[in-house]
C-alpha positions as CSV (number, residue, x, y, z in Angstrom):
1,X,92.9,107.9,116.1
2,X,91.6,105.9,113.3
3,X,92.0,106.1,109.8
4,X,89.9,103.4,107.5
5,X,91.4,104.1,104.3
6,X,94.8,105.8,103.1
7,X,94.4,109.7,103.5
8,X,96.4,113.1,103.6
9,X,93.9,113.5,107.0
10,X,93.3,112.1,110.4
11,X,91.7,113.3,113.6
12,X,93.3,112.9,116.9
13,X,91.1,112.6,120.5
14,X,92.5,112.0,123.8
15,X,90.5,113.1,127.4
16,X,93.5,114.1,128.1
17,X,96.7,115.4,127.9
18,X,100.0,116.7,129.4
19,X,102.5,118.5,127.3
20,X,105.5,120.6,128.1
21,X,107.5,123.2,127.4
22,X,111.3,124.0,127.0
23,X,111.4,124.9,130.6
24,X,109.9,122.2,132.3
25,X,106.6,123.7,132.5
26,X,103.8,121.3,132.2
27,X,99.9,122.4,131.0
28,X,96.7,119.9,131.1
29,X,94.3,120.0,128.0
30,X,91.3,118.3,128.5
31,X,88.8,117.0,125.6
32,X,91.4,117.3,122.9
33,X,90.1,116.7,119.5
34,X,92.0,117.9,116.7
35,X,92.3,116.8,112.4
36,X,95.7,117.1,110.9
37,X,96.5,117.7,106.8
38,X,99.1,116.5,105.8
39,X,99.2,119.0,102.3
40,X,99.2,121.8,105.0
41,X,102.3,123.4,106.8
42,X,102.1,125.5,110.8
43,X,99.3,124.4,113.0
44,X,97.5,121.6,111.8
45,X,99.5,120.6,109.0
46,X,103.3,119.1,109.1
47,X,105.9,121.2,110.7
48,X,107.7,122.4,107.7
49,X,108.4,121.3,104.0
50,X,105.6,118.2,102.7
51,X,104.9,115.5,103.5
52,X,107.1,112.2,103.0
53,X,106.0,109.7,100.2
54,X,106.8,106.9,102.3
55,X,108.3,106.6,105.4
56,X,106.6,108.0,109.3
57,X,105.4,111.3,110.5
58,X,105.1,112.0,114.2
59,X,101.9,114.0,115.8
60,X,102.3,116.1,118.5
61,X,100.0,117.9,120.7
62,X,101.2,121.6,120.6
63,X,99.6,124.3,123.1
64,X,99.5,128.1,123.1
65,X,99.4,128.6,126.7
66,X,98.7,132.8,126.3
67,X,95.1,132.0,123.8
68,X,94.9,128.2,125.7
69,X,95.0,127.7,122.3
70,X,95.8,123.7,120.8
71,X,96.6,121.8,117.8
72,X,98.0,119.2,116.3
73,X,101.6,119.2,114.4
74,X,103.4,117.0,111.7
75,X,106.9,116.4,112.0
76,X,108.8,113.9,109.7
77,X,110.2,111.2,111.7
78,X,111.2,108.6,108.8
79,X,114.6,108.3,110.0
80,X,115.0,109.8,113.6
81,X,113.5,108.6,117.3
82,X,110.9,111.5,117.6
83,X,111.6,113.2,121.3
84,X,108.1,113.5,123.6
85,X,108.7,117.1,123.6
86,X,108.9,118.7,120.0
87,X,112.6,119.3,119.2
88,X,112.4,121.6,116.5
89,X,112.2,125.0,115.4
90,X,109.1,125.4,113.7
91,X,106.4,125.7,116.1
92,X,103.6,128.3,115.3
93,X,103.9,131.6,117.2
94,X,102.6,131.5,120.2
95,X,102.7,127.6,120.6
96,X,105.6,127.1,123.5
97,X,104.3,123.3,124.8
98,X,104.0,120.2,123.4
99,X,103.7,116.3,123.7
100,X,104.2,113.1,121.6
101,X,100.6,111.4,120.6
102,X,101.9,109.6,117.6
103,X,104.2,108.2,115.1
104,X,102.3,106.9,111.7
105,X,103.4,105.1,108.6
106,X,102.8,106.8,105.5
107,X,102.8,105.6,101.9
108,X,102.4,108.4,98.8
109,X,101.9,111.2,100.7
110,X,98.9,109.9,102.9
111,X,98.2,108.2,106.5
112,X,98.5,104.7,106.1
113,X,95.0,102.8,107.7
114,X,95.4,102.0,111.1
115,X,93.7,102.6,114.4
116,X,95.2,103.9,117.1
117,X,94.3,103.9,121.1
118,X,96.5,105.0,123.9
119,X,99.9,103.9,122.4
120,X,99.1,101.1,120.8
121,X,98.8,101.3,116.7
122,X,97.1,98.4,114.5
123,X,98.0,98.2,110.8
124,X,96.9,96.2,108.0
125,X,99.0,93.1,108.0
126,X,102.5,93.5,106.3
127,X,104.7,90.8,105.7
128,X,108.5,91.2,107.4
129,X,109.7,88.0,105.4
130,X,108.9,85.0,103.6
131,X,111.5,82.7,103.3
132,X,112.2,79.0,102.3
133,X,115.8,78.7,103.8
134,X,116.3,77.0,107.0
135,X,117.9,79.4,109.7
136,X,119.5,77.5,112.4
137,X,119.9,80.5,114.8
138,X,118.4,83.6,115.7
139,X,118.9,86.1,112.7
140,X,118.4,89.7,112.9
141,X,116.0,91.0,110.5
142,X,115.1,94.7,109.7
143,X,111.4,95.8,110.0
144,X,111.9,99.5,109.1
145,X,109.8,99.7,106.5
146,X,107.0,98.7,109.0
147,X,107.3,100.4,112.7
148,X,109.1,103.4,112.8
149,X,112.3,104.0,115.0
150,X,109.6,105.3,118.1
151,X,108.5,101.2,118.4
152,X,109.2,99.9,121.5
153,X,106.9,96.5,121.4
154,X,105.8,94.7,117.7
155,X,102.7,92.1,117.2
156,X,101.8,90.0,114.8
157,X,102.3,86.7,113.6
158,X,103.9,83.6,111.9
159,X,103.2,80.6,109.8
160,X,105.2,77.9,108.4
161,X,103.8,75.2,106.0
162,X,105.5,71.8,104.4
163,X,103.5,70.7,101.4
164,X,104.4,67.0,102.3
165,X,105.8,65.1,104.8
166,X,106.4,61.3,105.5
167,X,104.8,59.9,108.0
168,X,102.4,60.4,111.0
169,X,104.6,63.0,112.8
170,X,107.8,62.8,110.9
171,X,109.0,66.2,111.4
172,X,108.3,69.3,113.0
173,X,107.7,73.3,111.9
174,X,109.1,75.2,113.8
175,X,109.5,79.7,113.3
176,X,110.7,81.5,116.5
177,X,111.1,85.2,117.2
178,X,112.7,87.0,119.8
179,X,114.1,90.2,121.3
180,X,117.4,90.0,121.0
181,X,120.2,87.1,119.3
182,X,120.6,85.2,122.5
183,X,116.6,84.2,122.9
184,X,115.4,87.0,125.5
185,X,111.7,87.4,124.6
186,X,111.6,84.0,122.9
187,X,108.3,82.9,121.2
188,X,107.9,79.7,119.2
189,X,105.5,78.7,116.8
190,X,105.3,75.4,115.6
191,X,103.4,71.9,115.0
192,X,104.5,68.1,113.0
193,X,104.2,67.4,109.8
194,X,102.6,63.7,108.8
195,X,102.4,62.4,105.3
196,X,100.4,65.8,103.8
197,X,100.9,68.9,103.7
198,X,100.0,71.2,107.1
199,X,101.2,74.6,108.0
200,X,100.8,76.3,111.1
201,X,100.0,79.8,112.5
202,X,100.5,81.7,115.8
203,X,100.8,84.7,117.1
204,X,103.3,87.0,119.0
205,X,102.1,90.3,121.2
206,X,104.1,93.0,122.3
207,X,107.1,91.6,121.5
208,X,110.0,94.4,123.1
209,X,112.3,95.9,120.2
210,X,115.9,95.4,122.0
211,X,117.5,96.7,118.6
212,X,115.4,100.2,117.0
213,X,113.4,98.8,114.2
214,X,114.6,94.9,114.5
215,X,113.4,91.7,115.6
216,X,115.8,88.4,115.5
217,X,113.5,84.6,113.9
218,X,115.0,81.6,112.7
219,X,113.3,79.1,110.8
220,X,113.9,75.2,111.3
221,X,111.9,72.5,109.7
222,X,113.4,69.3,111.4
223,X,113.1,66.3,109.3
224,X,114.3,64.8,106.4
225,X,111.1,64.1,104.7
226,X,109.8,67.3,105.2
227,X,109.6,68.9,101.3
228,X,108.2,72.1,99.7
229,X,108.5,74.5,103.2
230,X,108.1,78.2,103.7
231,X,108.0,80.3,106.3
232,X,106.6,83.7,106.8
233,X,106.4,86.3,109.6
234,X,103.5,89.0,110.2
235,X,103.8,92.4,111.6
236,X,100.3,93.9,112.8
237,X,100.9,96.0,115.1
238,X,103.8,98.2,117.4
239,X,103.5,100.6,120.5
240,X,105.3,103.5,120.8
C-alpha cells in the first residue's frame, strides 16, 4: 500500500492472504487488490461511525466465504491494539472472515503518506523530541502520536550538534536509544566535538517496542567546553 500524498483513499495488494473466522476456520484469497474510503461506512469504507481526525485506523481483509466475495474494512484503532482477527460487530452481511493487513496514521480525516510492504510502514519523518537538556539515564519517552499501539519494531534516527567546543576532541555527543530502561536493544549515536561546531547523525532500524508506543534515549554531551547543544530523535518508520 502506498499513499503519496494525504487522502480519504488508499488501495491495498497482497498475492496473498489468509484470514479467519470466529471458529477457527481459515480461507486463502489470492490476488487481493482492494481501495478503501475512508468517508464511506460497510465494505470498503470504516467499520462504523467516521473517520478519526487524528489518530490510526486498522485495515482488515474481510471475506464472504458464500459469494468468495472480499474487501477491505476500516476500524478505528487510535487507542486499542487492533486483534488479527476483526473483533467487532460490524461486519457486512455475509462477510464471516477476516485478517489484519494494516494499522495507518491519520491526520484530518485522511491517510497520512506512507508506503507500506509486507509489515513494514515508512512515514514522512516526524520528530519524537528535540531537547537541549542533558539526560544522564535512559528516559522513557511516548511516541503515540507517531506508531500506533499495533508497533512492535520503530526506525529512524538521531542527531546531536554543539555549536562550539574547545579543542581538538574536547568532548563528545553522545544520544542513545533503547528498548527498555535497563539498555536491552541499546544503540548509540555519537562523535567529538573540537573547537567548532559539529553535529552528528545515525540511524536506528527496527528497534523492538518493550513498552506499547515507547521507546527510552538519553542525551549526554560530555565536556565542559561543549556550548549551544541539542539533540533530536527521528521516527521513520514501525512494523506492525
Amino acid at each position: 500500500m502506498s499513499v503519496a500524498a494525504a487522502s480519504a483513499t488508499a488501495t491495498f495488494s497482497a498475492d496473498e492472504l489468509i484470514v479467519e473466522d470466529s471458529g477457527g476456520r481459515q480461507y486463502r484469497v489470492t490476488s487481493f487488490s482492494k481501495a478503501i474510503n475512508l468517508a464511506t461506512t460497510g465494505a470498503g469504507g470504516m467499520d462504523k461511525g467516521v473517520v478519526p481526525a487524528t489518530g490510526f485506523v486498522a485495515l482488515y481483509a474481510i471475506y464472504n466465504p458464500t459469494t468468495d466475495m472480499s474487501s477491505l474494512l476500516a476500524v478505528n484503532a487510535t487507542s486499542v491494539d487492533a486483534p488479527e482477527i476483526y473483533s467487532g460487530s460490524s461486519l457486512p452481511p455475509g462477510y464471516t472472515a477476516s485478517a489484519l493487513v494494516s494499522v495507518w496514521g491519520i491526520s484530518e480525516s485522511k491517510f497520512k503518506a506512507g508506503t507500506q510492504h509486507g509489515r513494514v510502514i515508512n512515514v514522512d519523518r516526524q520528530t519524537a523530541i528535540t531537547t537541549t537538556a542533558t539526560i544522564n539515564t535512559l528516559t522513557e519517552l511516548s511516541i503515540a502520536a507517531i506508531v500506533p499501539k499495533n508497533a512492535r519494531k520503530v526506525s529512524g534516527y538521531g542527531s546531536i550538534y554543539a555549536t562550539a567546543g574547545g579543542g581538538a576532541q574536547s568532548g563528545g555527543l553522545i544520544i542513545d536509544v533503547a528498548s527498555t530502561n535497563s539498555g536491552v536493544g541499546y544503540v548509540s549515536i555519537g562523535g567529538y566535538v573540537g573547537n567548532y561546531g559539529i553535529g552528528v547523525y545515525g540511524q536506528f532500524a527496527e528497534l523492538l517496542l518493550s513498552t506499547p508506543q515507547s521507546i527510552f534515549y538519553d542525551v549526554n554531551p560530555n565536556g565542559t567546553s561543549i556550548t549551544g547543544f541539542s539533540a533530536s530523535l527521528f521516527i521513520s518508520g514501525y512494523t506492525i
